[in-house]
C-alpha positions, -999 to +999 in steps of 0.1 A: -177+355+419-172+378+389-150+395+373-145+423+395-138+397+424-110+384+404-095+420+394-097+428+434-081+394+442-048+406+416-052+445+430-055+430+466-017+405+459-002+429+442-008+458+470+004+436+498+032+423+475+045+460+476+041+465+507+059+433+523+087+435+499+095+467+524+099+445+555+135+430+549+145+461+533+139+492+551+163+483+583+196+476+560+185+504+539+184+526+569+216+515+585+236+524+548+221+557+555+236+556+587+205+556+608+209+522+621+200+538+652+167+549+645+149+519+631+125+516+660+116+554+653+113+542+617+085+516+624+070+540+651+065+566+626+046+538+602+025+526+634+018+564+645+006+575+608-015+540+606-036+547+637-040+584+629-055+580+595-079+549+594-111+570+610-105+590+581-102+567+554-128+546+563-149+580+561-134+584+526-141+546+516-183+555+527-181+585+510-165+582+474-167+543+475-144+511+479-123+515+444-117+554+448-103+538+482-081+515+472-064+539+440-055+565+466-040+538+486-024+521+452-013+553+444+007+563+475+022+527+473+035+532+441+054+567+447+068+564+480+089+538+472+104+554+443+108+585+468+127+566+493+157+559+472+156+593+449+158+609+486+185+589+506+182+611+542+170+594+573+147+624+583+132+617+548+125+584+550+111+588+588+088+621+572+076+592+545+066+562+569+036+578+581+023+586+541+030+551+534+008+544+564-021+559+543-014+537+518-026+507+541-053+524+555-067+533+527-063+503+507-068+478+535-100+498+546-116+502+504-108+463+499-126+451+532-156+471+524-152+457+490-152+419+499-187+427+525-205+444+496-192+417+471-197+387+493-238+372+493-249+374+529-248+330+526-218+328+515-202+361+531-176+340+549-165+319+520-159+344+494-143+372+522-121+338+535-109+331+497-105+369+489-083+378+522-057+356+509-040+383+492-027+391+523-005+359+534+002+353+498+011+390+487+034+392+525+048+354+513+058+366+474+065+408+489+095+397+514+110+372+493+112+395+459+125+428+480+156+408+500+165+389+469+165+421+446+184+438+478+208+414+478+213+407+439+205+443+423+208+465+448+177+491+466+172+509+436+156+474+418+142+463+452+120+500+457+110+499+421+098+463+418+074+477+450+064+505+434+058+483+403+037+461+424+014+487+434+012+504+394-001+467+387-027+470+415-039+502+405-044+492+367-062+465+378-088+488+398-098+503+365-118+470+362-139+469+395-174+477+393-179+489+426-211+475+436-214+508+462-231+540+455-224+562+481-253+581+493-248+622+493-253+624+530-227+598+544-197+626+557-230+645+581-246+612+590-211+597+605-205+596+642-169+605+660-150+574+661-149+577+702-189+571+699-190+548+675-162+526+695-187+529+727-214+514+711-217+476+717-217+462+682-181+480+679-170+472+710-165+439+714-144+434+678-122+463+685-118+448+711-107+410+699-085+427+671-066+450+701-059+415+717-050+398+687-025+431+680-005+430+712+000+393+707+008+397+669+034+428+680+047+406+711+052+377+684+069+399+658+094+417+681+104+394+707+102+358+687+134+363+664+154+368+698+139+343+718+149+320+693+185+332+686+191+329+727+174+294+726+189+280+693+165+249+688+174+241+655+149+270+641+152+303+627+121+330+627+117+327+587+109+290+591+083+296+620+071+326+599+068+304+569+050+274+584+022+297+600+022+313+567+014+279+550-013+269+578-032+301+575-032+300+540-044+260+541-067+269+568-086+303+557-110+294+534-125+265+547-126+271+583-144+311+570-168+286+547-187+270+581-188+303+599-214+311+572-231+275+586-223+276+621-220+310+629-189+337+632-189+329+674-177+296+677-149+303+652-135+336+666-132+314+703-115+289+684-092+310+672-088+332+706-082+292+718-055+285+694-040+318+699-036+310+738-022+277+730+004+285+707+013+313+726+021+289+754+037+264+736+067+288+726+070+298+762+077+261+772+094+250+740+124+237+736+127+220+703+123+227+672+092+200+669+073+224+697+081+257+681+066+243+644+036+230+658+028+262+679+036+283+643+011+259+626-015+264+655-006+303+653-014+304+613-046+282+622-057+311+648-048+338+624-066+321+595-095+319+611-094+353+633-088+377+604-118+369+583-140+357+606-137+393+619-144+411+588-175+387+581-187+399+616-182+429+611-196+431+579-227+412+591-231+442+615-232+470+592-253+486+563-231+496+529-232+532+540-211+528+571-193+496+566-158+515+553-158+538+586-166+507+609-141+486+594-116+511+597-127+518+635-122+483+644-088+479+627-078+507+647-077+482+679-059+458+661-033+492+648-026+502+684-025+466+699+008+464+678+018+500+686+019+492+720+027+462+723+063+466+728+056+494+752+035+472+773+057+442+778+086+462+781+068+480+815+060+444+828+097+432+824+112+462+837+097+448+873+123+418+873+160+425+872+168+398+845+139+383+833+136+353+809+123+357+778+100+328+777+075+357+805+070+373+775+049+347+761+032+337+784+020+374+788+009+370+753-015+340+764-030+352+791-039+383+768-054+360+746-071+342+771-083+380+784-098+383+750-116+353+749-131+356+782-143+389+774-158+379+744-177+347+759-200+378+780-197+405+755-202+399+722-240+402+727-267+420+747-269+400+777-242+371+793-262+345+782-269+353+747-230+363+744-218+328+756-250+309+731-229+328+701-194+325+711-200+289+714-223+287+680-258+281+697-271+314+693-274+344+666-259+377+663-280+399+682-264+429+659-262+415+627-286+430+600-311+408+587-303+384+618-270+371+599-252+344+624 
């Protein structure tokens, strides 16, 4: 990798590093505003903005190219912070979330589309495995930096250490060479997102990253309860921290022999080890079970998140990559969207449910997912199940990448 891989890699942790410094901060911040009432409406607004804009960004990403993509998205990362605190109103801050979503879309969407165009098509999992760490490691240093500021200096230092964050991202884009040169033509040669979701090389990854959504979501919002009702000896930060540590251990290496053994076999592993740990907090009851099923969920998401954007990647020409990225993150956007919504409906059916139901509605989603991919993910049944299990190629790949 070059030099322009290793600018991305700082751009790429310092981007995420803003943006997670946000999540232990926003709900205090919004309750000394006196809207501790409207949190949920809060992270709705982020979710709603999110979902709205990637179709369009990942148009903009094909269009102007990947580093054009990731300034606008460094750039709205750096002033909405600053914006949040020199405008302390709850309407405000809930007009704000969904800009902030653009942020993520757009920078999310330009930095995939980066790592594809970057990565050699034999060694496309490796390089996109090492370069998606910026994710766990910027939402590891992000969180820890914005409570300790909160807590120390007060939101003022916390919002302008993120928008700091994003400032050194968007320095560091003045480095890229992006390898892309985006045709003239791209904006009348893209189909409507509903048509380009239909077709079957789309279908079946939006699909996986809406599964791996509703369980993420399920995870995020009902785990920290679960485990306050339960007290096991284990508080969400640890679990949070341990799957943290196994994805980052796990990512690289297990991306690495998807380049030799194909993306299938790896994406039903980690459709497996989603199920499984998914399972194991429903039945847990120490705090042994719950650290092994957050190891096993940082293995699954290790291996899921790249694995997807090598697959995807090995499905599209340069051209169209940004808006199919951004297409199929758009299952993954509304999987934790609804999430909530969804296992909320199912509950409601039972006059006092146990928690532990909600879990093992998240397995059986994942075990959903995997099922649907084993028949899918190709043209026909068979040649689905020979790539899911890592005997067969990808029927959509170009240039018959596994």
């Amino acid at each position: 990798m070059g030099i322009s891989a290793v600018v991305a890699f700082v751009s790429g942790l310092a981007f995420w590093s803003s943006m997670g410094s946000h999540l232990p901060i926003m709900p205090p911040y919004l309750v000394s505003l006196g809207g501790g009432d409207q949190v949920g409406l809060v992270m709705a607004a982020f979710a709603g903005g999110l979902i709205l804009c990637r179709g369009a960004l990942g148009r903009f990403a094909d269009r102007y190219g990947r580093r054009r993509s990731m300034q606008l998205g460094l750039t709205i990362a750096a002033l909405v912070p600053l914006l949040y605190y020199a405008l302390p109103q709850v309407a405000v801050v809930i007009a704000l979330r969904p800009i902030h979503a653009l942020a993520v879309g757009a920078f999310a969407t330009g930095y995939a589309a980066l790592m594809g165009d970057i990565a050699p098509p034999d060694r496309r999992g490796q390089v996109i495995g090492f370069l998606s760490l910026v994710n766990p490691l910027g939402l590891g240093i992000g969180p820890a930096t914005g409570d300790y500021l909160r807590e120390n200096l007060g939101y003022g230092a916390a919002f302008t250490v993120a928008s700091g964050f994003a400032a050194i991202g968007l320095v560091c884009t003045l480095f890229i060479r992006d390898r892309y040169i985006p045709p003239d033509r791209v904006k009348r040669q893209s189909p409507p997102i509903w048509r380009l979701v239909a077709t079957p090389r789309v279908r079946t990854p939006a699909f996986v990253l809406l599964a791996i959504g509703l369980v993420f979501g399920i995870l995020s919002t009902y785990l920290p309860q679960f485990l306050d009702q339960l007290k096991p000896g284990i508080n969400a930060g640890s679990f949070y921290a341990a799957a943290a540590m196994a994805q980052f251990i796990f990512r690289v290496p297990v991306t690495t022999l998807g380049d030799r053994y194909g993306r299938g076999i790896f994406i039903s592993f980690a459709l497996m080890c989603y199920a499984l740990s998914m399972g194991i907090i429903a039945t847990a009851k120490s705090a042994e079970a719950f650290l092994l099923a957050a190891i096993i969920d940082g293995i699954a998401a290790g291996t899921a998140i790249p694995t997807v954007i090598a697959w995807i990647t090995d499905r599209t020409v340069p051209q169209e990559r940004g808006l199919v990225i951004g297409t199929v993150w758009l299952g993954f956007d509304v999987g934790i969207a609804t999430s909530a919504a969804l296992v909320g409906g199912i509950l409601s059916l039972w006059a006092d449910p146990p928690l532990s139901i909600v879990f093992f509605i998240a397995t059986l989603i994942a075990l959903v997912a995997l099922g649907v991919f084993l028949i899918t993910c190709s043209d026909t049944a068979k040649e689905s199940f020979n790539f899911a299990l890592g005997r067969g190629k990808d029927k959509y790949a170009i240039g018959s990448q596994t």
